[in-house]
N, C-alpha and C positions, 0 to 999 in steps of 0.2 A: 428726735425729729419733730417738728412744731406742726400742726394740722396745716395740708396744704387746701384753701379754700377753694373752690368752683369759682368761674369768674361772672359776675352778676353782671347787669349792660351798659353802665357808667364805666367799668373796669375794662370792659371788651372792643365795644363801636367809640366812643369816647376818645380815648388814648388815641386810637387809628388818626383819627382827625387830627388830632393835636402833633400826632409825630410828623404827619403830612405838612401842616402849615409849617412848621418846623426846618425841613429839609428841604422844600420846593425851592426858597433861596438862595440853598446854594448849587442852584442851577444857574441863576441868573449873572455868575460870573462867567461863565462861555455858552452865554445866548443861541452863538452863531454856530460851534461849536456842535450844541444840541438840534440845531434847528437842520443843520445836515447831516448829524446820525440819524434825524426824525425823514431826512428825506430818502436816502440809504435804503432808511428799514421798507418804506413804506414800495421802495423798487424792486427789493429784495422779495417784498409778500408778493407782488404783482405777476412778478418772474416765476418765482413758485408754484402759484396756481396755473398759471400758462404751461408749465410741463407736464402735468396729464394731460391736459388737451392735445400739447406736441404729440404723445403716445398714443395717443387714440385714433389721427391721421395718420401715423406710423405703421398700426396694427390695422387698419382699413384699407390704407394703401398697398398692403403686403396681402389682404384677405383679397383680396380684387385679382390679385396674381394674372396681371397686367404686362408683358416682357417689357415694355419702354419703361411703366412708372417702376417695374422693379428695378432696375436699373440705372432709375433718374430721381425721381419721384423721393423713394422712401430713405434715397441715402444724403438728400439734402433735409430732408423731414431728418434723419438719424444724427446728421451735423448740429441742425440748428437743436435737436434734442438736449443735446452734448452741451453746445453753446449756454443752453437754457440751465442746465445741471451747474454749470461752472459759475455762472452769475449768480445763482443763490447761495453758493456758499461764498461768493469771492465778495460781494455786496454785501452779504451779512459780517466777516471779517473786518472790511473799511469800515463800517459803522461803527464794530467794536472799537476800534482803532481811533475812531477820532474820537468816541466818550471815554473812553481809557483816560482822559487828563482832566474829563470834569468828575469822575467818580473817584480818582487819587485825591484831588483838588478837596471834594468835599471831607472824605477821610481826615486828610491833613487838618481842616478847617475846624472841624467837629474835635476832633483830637486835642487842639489847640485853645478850642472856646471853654471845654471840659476843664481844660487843665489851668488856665487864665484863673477862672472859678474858682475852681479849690482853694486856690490860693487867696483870695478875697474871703471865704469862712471863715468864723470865729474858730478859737481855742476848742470849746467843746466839741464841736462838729470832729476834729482831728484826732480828740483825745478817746470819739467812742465807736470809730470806724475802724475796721481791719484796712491795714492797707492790701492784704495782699487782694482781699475779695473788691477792694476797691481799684485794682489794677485791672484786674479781671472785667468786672462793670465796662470799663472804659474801653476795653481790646475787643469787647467782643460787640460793643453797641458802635464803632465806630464801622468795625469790621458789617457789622448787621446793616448799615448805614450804607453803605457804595454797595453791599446785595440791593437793598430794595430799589436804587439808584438804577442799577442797571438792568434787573428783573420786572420793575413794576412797569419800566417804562417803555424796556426792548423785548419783554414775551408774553406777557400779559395781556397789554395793549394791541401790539403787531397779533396775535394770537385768534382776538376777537376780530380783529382785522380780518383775520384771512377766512374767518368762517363766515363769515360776511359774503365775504366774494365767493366762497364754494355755493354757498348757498343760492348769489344769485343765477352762480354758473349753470348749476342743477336744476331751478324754476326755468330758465332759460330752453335748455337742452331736454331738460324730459318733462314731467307732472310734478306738481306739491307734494304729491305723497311722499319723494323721496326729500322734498326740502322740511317737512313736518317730522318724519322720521331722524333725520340729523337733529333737527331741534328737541326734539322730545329727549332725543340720547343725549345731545349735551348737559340738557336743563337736568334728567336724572344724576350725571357725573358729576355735574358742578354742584349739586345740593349735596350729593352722596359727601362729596371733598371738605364742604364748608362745614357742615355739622359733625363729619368724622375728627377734620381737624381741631376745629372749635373743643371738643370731648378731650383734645391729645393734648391742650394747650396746660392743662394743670400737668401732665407727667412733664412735658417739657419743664417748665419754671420749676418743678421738685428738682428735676435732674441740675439745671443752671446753681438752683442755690445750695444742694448737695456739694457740687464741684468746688462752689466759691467757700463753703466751709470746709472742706479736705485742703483746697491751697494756701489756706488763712493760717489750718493749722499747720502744715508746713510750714512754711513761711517763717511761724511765730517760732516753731522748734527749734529752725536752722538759724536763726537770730538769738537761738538762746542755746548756742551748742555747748555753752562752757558752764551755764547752771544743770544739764540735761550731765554730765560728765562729770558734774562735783556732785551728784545723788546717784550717779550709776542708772541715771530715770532710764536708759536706751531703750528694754522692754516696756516700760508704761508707754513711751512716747508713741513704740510703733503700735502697740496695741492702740492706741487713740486713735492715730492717721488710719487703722484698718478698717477699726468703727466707724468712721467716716466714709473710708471709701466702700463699705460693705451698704452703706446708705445709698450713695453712688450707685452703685451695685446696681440694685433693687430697683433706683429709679430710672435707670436707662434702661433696665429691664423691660419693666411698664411701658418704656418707651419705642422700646424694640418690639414687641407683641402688639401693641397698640397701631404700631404702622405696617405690620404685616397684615392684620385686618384691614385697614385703608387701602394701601395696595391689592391687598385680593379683590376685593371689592370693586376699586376701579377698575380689574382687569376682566371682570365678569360682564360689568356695563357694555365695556368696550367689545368683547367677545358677542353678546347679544346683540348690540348696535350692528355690527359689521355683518355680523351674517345675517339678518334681517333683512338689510339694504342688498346685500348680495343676493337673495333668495329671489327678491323683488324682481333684479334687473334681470336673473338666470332665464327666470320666467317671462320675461321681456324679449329676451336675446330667442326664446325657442319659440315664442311666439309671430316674430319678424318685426316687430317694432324697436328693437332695438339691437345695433349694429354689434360687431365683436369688436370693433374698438371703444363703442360706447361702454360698452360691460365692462373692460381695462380700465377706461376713464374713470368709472362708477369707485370700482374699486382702487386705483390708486387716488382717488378723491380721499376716501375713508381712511386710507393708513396713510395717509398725507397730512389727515384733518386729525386723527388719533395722537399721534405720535407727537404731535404740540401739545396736543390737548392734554396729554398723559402726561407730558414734561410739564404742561398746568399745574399740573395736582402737585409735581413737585415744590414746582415753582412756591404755589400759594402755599405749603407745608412751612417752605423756608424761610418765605418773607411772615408768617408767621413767629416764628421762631426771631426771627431779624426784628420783628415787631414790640416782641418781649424784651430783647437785646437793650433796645435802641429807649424804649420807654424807662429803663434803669438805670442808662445814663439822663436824659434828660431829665428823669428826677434830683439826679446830682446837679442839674445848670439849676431846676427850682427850687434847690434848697436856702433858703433866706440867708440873706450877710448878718449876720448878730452885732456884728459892728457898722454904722454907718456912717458917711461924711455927712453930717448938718447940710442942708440945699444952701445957706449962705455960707460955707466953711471956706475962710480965707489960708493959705501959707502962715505956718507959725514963724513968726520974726523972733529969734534968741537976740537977746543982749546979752543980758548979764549973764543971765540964766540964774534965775532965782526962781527956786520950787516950792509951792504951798500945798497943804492936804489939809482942807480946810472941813472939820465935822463930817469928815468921810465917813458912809453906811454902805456895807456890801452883805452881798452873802449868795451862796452858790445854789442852798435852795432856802425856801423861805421860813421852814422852820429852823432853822441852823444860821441864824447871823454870824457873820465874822468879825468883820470890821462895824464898829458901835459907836461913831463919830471921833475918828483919829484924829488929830490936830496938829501939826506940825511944819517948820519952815527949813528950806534949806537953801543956805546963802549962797551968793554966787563966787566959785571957787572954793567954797568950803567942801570939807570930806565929812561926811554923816554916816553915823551906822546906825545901820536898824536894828534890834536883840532882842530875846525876849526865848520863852518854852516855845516846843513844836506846836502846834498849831493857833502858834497867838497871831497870825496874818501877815507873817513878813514877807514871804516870797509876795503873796496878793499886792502889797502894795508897789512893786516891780509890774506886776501884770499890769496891775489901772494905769499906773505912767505911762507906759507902754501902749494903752488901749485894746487889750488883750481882750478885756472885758470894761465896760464903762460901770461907775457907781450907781449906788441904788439910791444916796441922797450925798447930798454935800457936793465938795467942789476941788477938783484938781485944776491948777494953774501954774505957768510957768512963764516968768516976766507977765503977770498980771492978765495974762491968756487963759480963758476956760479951752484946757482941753482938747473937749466935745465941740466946739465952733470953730477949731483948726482943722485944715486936712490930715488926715490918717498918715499919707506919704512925707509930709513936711514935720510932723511930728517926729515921725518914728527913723527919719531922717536926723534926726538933732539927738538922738537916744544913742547907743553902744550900750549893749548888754554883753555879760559876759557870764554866763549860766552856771548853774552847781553842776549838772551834764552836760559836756560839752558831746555834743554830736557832728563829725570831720565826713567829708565828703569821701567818696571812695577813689580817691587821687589823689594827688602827689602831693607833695607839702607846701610846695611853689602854689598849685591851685587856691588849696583852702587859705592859704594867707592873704592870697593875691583876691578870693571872694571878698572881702570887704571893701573892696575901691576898683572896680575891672580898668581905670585908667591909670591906676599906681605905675609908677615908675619903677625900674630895678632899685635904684638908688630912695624911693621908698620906703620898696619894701624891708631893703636893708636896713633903713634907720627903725622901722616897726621892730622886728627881728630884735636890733642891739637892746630899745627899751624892753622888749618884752623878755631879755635875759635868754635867748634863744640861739646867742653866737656859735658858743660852743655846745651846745648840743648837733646843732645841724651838720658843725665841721669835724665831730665823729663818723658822721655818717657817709658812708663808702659812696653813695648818689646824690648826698648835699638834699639840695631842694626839690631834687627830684625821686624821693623815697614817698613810695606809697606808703599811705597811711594805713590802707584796709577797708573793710567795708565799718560804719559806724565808730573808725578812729581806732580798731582794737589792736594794731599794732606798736602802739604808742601808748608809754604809761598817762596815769591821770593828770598827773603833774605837768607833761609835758603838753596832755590837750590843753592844758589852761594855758597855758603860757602862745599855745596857737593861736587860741582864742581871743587872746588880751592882745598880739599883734594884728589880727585881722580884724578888729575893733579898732586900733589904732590906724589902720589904712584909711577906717569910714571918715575920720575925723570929727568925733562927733561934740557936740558943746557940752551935752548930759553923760556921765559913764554910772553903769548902773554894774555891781557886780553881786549877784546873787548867790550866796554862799557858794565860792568859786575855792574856798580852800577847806569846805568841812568834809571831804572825804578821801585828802593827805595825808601824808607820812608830815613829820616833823620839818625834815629838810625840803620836800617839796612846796611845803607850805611856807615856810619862811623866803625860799626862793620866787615864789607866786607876789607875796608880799612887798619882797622888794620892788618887783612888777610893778606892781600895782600904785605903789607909793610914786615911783618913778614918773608911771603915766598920766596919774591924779592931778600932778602940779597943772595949778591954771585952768582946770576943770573943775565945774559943781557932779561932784561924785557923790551917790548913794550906794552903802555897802550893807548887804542882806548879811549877818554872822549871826553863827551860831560859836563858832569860841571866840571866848572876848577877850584873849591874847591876843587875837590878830590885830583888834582897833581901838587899844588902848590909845593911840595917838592922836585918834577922828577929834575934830574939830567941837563935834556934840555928838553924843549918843542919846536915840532915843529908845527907849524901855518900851515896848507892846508886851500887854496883858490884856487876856479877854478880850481883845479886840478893842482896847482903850492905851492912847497912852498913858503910862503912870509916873513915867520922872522922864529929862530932859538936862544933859547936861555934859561936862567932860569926864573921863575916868575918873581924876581923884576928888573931881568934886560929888560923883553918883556915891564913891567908896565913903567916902568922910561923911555923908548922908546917912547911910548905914540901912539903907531900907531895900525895894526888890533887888536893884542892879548889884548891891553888896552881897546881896544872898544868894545869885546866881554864880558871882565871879568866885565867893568860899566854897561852892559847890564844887566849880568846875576845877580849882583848885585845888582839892581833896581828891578830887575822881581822876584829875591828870595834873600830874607833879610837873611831867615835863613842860607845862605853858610857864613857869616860872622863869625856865630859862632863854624861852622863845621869845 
């Protein structure tokens, strides 16, 4: 467990501000909406404080023991009591009731803005986050989001409100002393609350990020039940998640001890405050200056004015908590796009579709370059393969086409286009990739094909289906297009997600097909059936093909050779072979090491 720090005042008062500028707009979508829950609350406070008073005539008019007013008097005083009781709560209900659709609204909103985001990130941002702890962020800062929505603005605010009006009630009806007395006790509870909680805010955020590594590591386990199952890991696994949640443990612990202190606390305040005040007016009442309804009013003033004021302390606990919540998503809305549209990026216009990679320099960090100024053209309609040892840069240069990641020098173009001065969406619109892992949505088969084009036609998708050699696989299947895949495709061999893959690219219709080693981790027969695919789909496209066996692309149009991060030869199979130099020494390798390419 990594040291949880104290929060310094940039980290504390800071954020508050910024969450607030943040969320106040999206109130501004039912104005009106708000503006009569705001009128509601403010009837509801008025109403409330007018019912000790109603008791206090109630308990005067019955001390007077009058035979007309007892019988007239105190039972319409006892009606309008009644009356008074039911409008505080039935007023406060309608309030709830018509912000109910701007605190969904905002949830929805937030939820939606979060999630828009994400998907604007570059590659790395995705590749070093836990999704699960990233689900998490999002559920519970949206959740945090319509708390502070309805708490800051319907108990809080109304709250202060209503002490307000006890307070004037009380100067009004008796002396200062009892309105300096309220004030001195709230100012002690309210400092007592903020500094108690402020202290609690480090166990809470231990506990948050405890929780988010126990579900991460779930998550990651149940996502990997078939490698946990091929090592027997069962016992390491649960021992992990225990130590996790034994972390957990410990820190809701902290949490729970820490708030029973607060709590006591407040309840000590409140217990001094009350009897104080009561002591005052007892002494009042037996002196004749004050009535036996006044002493009821006194005191249902106090546990009128408590009992908010103690749902305060909650209150502020929570929207604390909701504070912390809501500040670790919006750090996900501020985490930077690594990829940008240029401010003049027009729509990329395909014609031919001819691809240049002109003196490309990459590299992921900066002592480790990758790519060392590649060079290379790929004609329009031609099939090119890329080859070369593992880590000489081939998948990378799939990524830059793609804009995955932009170069560190040089120049990607397509029909004499840089790139980087095309929009992101019109680019990667004209691309179809088709992955070494193919990763299938957790739905039907109809779905994930039908995800490359949502206005595909049936008859389409059919014709996808026939190129991508998918006929007869589907018409084994007892629910056709409608077999679930799984979660992450695992009901379906690998072969068969390629071939999904290669149709649902086919729906996009795209000018560019890019297939990144899409048959290196095949059987023989899967791989030659990919191949036929792929050759099928190629025609009349500029295809680039990532391999690692160079069985599969002996027929490519050019192949080009990556070493080091340079290309080293340029050309077709039997003229790289009749060369005799890298590509010949890779293809005798692979050759010696798998017999079966001979026949493939």
């Amino acid at each position: 467990m990594r040291h949880m720090r104290t929060m310094p005042e940039d980290d504390n008062v800071q954020p508050k501000w910024r969450i607030m500028s943040r969320i106040i707009p999206y109130l501004a979508e039912y104005q009106y909406r708000v503006l009569a829950a705001v009128i509601f609350l403010i009837a509801a406070k008025i109403v409330n404080v007018a019912v000790p008073v109603a008791l206090k005539h109630v308990v005067d008019a019955l001390d007077a023991a009058q035979e007309i007013l007892l019988l007239t008097v105190p039972l319409w005083l006892l009606l309008g009591y009644g009356a008074l009781r039911f409008l505080t709560t039935f007023l406060g209900e309608l309030r709830d009731a018509i912000f109910a659709r701007v605190a969904e609204r905002a949830m929805r909103r937030a939820s939606l803005e979060v999630f828009e985001h994400l998907h604007t990130l570059d590659l790395n941002f995705h590749l070093s986050r836990r999704t699960g702890a990233l689900a998490r962020d999002i559920e519970r800062g949206t959740t945090g989001m319509s708390f502070l929505l309805r708490f800051l603005v319907f108990n809080i605010v109304p709250t202060l409100f209503e002490i307000t009006l006890v307070a004037a009630v009380l100067w009004q009806q008796f002396s200062v002393h009892y309105v300096l007395a309220v004030i001195v006790a709230i100012t002690v509870y309210v400092v007592f609350s903020v500094w108690m909680t402020e202290w609690r805010t480090r166990f809470v955020r231990e506990a948050n990020e405890q929780d988010n590594l126990s579900n991460s590591r779930a998550m990651d386990s149940l996502l990997n039940f078939e490698t946990v199952k091929y090592f027997t890991a069962e016992r390491k696994e649960a021992a992990e998640y225990d130590s996790h949640l034994a972390a957990w443990e410990r820190s809701r612990l902290k949490n729970r001890l820490s708030l029973a202190g607060l709590n006591s606390g407040q309840a000590l305040i409140i217990a001094v405050a009350v009897t104080s005040v009561m002591i005052m007016a007892a002494k009042e009442v037996v002196a004749g200056t004050m009535t036996l309804g006044d002493f009821v009013m006194v005191n249902a003033f106090m546990v009128q004015l408590f009992i908010p004021l103690n749902f305060l302390g909650f209150v502020y606990r929570e929207i604390r908590q909701a504070l912390i919540n809501i500040e670790k998503m919006l750090d996900l809305l501020s985490q930077k796009k690594g990829i940008e549209d240029a401010p003049d990026a027009t729509p990329l216009k395909v014609g031919k579709g001819c691809i240049r990679f002109d003196n490309v320099h990459f590299h992921y960090h900066p002592k480790r370059p990758l790519l060392k100024g590649a060079s290379f053209a790929v004609n329009a309609g031609q099939k090119i393969a890329v080859v070369g040892s593992s880590g000489a840069g081939k998948s990378t240069l799939a990524k830059l086409l793609f804009r995955f990641y932009d170069v560190k020098a040089g120049l990607i173009s397509i029909d004499g286009q840089d790139i980087r001065m095309v929009t992101q969406n019109s680019l990667r619109q004209a691309i179809g990739v088709v992955p070494q892992d193919t990763v299938l949505f957790n739905e039907t088969l109809h779905y994930n094909i039908a995800y490359g084009n949502a206005d595909a036609t049936q008859a389409d998708i059919d014709e996808a289906i026939e190129l991508a050699n998918l006929t007869h696989f589907i018409a084994r299947l007892p629910e056709g297009l409608n077999t679930q895949v799984g979660e992450r495709g695992l009901k379906v061999s690998g072969g068969e997600k390629q071939r999904i893959a290669i149709a649902r690219v086919l729906l996009k219709k795209p000018h560019v097909l890019i297939f990144d080693e899409a048959t290196s981790a095949l059987d023989s027969h899967s791989e030659n059936a990919i191949m036929e695919a792929i050759n099928r789909v190629a025609q009349e496209r500029t295809t680039l093909i990532i391999a690692h066996r160079l069985s599969t692309i002996r027929d490519a149009d050019c192949i080009v050779v990556l070493d080091d991060g340079q290309v080293v030869e340029q050309g077709d199979h039997n003229s790289l072979i009749s060369k005799n130099k890298y590509y010949a020494a890779l293809w005798r390798a692979q050759q010696s090491a798998s017999p079966r390419d001979t026949f493939t």
